[in-house]
N, C-alpha and C positions, 0 to 999 in steps of 0.2 A: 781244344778248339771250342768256340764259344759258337750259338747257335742262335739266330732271332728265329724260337717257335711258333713268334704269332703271324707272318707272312707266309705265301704261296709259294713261295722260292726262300728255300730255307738260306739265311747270311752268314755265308761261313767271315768269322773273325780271329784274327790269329793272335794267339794268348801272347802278353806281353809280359806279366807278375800276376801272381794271385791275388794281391788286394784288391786292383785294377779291372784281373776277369771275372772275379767276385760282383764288382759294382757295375759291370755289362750286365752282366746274366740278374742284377737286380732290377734294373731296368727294363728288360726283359720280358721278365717272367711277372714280377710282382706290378713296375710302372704301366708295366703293358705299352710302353714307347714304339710309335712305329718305327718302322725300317730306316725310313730317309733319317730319323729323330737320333737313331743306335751307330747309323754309318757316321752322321756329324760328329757326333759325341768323341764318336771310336777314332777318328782323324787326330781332333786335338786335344785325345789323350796319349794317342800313339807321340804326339809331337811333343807334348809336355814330357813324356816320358825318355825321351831321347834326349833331351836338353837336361833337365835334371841328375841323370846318371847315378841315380842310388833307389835306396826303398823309398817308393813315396810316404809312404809314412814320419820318414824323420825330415822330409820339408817345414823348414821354420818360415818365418815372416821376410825374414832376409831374402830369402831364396826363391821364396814366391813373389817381391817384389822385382828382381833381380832380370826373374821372367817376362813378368808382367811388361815389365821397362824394354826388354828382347823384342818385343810385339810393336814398337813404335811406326816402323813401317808400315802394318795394316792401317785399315781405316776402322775406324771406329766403331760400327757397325759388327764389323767381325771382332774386334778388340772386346765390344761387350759380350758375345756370342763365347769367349774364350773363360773370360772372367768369371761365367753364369757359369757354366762347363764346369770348371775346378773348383767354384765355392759350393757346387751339388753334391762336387766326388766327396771335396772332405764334412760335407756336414752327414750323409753317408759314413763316411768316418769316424763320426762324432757320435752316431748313434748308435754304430756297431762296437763302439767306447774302442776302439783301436789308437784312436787318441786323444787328448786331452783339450785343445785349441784349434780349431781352423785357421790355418796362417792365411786364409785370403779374405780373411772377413772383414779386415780393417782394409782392403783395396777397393776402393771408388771406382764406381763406371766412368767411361770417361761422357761430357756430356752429346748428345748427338743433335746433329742438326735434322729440324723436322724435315723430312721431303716430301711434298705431296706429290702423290702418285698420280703416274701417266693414266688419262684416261680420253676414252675413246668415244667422239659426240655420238650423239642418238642419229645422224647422218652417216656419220661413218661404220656403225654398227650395221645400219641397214645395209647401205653396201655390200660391208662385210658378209653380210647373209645372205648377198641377192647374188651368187655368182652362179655360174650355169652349169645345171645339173646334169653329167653325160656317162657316167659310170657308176656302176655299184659302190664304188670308195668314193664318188662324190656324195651319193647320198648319207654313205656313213658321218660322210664331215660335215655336213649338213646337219644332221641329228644330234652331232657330237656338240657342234659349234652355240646351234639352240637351245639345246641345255645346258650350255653353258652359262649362256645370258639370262635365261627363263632362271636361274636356280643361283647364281654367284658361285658355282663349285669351284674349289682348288685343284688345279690339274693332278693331283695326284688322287683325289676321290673319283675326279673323270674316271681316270684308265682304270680303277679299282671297283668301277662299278662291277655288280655282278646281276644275272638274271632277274633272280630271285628280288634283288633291291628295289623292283620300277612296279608298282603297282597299277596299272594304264587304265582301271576301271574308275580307280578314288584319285586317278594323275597327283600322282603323290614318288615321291625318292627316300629311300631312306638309307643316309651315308654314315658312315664311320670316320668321323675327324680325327682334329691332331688330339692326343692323350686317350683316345677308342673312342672321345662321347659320341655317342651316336643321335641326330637331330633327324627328322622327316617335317620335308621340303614338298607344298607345293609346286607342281609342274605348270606352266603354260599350254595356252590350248596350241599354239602354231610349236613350240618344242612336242608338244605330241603327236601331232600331226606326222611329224618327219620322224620322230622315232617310231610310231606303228609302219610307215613304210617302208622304213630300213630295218624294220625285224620281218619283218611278213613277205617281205620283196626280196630285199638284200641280203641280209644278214646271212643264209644256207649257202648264197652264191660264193659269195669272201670264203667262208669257210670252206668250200668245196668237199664237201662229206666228214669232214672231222667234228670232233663235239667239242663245247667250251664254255665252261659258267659265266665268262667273261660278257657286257652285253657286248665292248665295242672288241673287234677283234682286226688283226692286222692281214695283210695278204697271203699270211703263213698259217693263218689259223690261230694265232697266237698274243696276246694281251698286248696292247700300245704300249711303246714306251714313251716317259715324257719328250726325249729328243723328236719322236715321230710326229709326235702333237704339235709341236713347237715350229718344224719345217712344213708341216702342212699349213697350218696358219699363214705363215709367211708365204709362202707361193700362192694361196687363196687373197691375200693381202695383195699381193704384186697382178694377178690376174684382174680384179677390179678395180686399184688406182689408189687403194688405201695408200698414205703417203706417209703416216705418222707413223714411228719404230715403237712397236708394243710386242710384248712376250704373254701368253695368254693368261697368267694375273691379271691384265691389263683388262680382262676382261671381267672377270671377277671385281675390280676397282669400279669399271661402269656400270655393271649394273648395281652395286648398290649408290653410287653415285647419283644412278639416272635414278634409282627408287625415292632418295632425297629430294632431290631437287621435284620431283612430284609429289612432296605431301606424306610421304613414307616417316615415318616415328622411328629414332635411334635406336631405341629399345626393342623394335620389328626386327630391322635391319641386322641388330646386333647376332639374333636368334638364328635370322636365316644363311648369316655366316658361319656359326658357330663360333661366334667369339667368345672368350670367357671372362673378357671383360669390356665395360663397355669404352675406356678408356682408349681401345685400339679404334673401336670405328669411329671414335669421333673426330678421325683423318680429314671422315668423308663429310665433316662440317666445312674444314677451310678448302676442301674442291669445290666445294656447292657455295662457300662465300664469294673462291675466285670465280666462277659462273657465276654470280651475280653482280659482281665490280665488273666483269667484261663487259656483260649486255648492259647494263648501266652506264658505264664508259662508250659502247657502242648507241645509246638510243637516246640519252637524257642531253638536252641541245645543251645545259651549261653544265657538265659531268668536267671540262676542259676551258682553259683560257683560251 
């Protein structure tokens, strides 16, 4: 049984070949790959390995196209996600000399179409923030939600925040992304506002005597999960009239959006997502061009015949 030791909830994985739980536990231990990064991985290699039915190591070119071609009903998206997947194991492979050739090295991604991402006006954001505060788990969502905005986090750095992370003197965060790097994020003064009152107010109530490194914690005492995150949103969405279907990326997406569209530098931007390169966030060029073909389209008298 394979173990991710770097998570708080050790991930049991159930061994499938040794080459295989070899190149988990590389991952691991040496990539330092989070949890969500080891579970993906672990799925569509359990599936490649099903489908194959021998030692992966004697997979030729044939065989990996074979597959590759199996996968036509996915969408593209997850098709490149597979692709990536199998040409990591066997170059892994390659270096542990176990064999001679990568058979997916000559396999193409297929091409994707760009999607620019759902994002949420600077109207609808406020909304989203102004809903009315009548419980302790309100004001948790409150703080949660703010720092969301105030910081562009990925919901999984949310719910992973810990104590120790929030420094409220220098309002400063300092999180752990995808592949560990770890970046520290100025805070906003209105995200800290609401998180000094949900720690100093709320936060012992929620937990009702129990202890937790956790900052945000659920009504059990116990770390959010992302489903919880993601239903709260949505009910807070539905309670003040938000109308547009966003998943709380979406949130992540506006604010560096809205940082663009105000004068905010690529290169900023890039840092305070943690991107590792700057080629992902320049998404958030053609949202901020469609914002500005709107209001252009919407205010200039001859934009239209």
């Amino acid at each position: 049984m394979c173990y991710n030791i770097y998570s708080d909830n050790m991930i049991k994985i159930e061994k499938f070949n040794n080459e295989i739980d070899d190149y988990i536990d590389y991952l691991q231990m040496e990539r330092m790959y989070s949890s969500n990064t080891i579970e993906s991985y672990y799925e569509e290699l359990k599936r490649f390995n099903s489908y194959i039915k021998i030692n992966p190591l004697l997979v030729n070119e044939d065989k990996a196209s074979k597959y590759i071609n199996s996968l036509n009903s996915f969408s593209g998206k997850t098709k490149s996600h597979i692709i990536t997947v199998l040409k990591e194991l066997y170059k892994y492979f390659e270096s542990e000399e176990l064999i001679n050739f990568n058979p997916f090295s000559n396999i193409d991604m297929p091409k994707l179409k760009k999607v620019i991402p759902v994002v949420l006006s600077v109207e609808e954001v406020d909304m989203l923030l102004a809903f009315e505060l009548r419980t302790e788990l309100d004001y948790r969502n409150k703080a949660m939600i703010e720092l969301m905005y105030s910081t562009g986090l990925r919901i999984s750095e949310l719910i992973n925040i810990k104590l120790y992370d929030i420094d409220l003197e220098n309002d400063t965060l300092k999180v752990i992304g995808k592949g560990s790097k770890e970046r520290m994020l100025p805070i906003g003064d209105i995200a800290i506002k609401y998180l000094e009152i949900y720690l100093y107010k709320y936060r012992n109530v929620i937990l009702k005597g129990k202890n937790s490194d956790y900052l945000f914690v659920n009504s059990t005492g116990n770390m959010l999960s992302r489903q919880s995150f993601y239903l709260i949103l949505k009910n807070i969405a539905r309670r003040v009239g938000v109308k547009t279907h966003f998943s709380p990326h979406t949130i992540r997406h506006s604010f560096a959006t809205h940082l663009l569209n105000n004068g905010a530098d690529l290169r900023s931007i890039q840092e305070l997502l943690g991107h590792s390169s700057i080629s992902t966030t320049q998404i958030y060029t053609h949202v901020s061009t469609k914002h500005l073909r709107d209001n252009y389209n919407l205010f200039h008298p001859h934009s239209k015949k």
